[in-house]
C-alpha positions as CSV (number, residue, x, y, z in Angstrom):
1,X,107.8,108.6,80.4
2,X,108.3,111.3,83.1
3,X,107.1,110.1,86.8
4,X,107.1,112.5,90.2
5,X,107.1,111.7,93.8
6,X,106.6,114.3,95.8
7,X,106.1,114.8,99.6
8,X,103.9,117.3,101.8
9,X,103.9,117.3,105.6
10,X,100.5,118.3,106.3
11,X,99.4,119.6,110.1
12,X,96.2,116.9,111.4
13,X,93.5,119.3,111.5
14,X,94.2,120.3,107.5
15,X,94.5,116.5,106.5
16,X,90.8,115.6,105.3
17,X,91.2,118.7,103.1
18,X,94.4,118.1,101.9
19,X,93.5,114.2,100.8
20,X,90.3,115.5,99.2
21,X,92.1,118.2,97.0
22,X,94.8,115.6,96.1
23,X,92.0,112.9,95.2
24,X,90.6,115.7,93.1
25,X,94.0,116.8,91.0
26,X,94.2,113.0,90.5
27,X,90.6,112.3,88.6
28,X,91.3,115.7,86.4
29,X,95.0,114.8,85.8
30,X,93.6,111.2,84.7
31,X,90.5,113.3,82.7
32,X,92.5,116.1,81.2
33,X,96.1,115.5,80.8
34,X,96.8,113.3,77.8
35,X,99.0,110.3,78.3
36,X,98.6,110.5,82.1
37,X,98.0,106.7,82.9
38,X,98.4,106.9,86.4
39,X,98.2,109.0,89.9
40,X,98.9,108.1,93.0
41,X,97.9,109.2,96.7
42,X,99.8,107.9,99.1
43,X,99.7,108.7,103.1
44,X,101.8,107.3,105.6
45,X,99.5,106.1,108.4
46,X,102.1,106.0,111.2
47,X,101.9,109.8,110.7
48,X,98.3,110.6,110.6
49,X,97.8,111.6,113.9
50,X,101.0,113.6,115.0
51,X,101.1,117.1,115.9
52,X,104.0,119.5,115.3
């Protein structure tokens, strides 16, 4: 069993389309990818709105 965690610093005003691109790699990684049981998105909330 192989398992990633990976982390992206993402600027506010590209979040929606970052989560929606992520939410899509999940459902085909789930569809396509035999033996994938399970894929996470995960976002740290405390985060969301900062600006760098």
């Amino acid at each position: 069993m192989y398992q990633f965690l990976v982390s992206f610093t993402v600027q506010p005003d590209h979040r929606d389309d970052f989560v929606r691109a992520a939410r899509r790699t999940a459902r085909d990684s789930l569809a396509n990818e035999p033996g994938s049981h399970r894929f996470e998105v995960i976002a740290d909330e405390e985060t969301r709105m900062s600006s760098t």
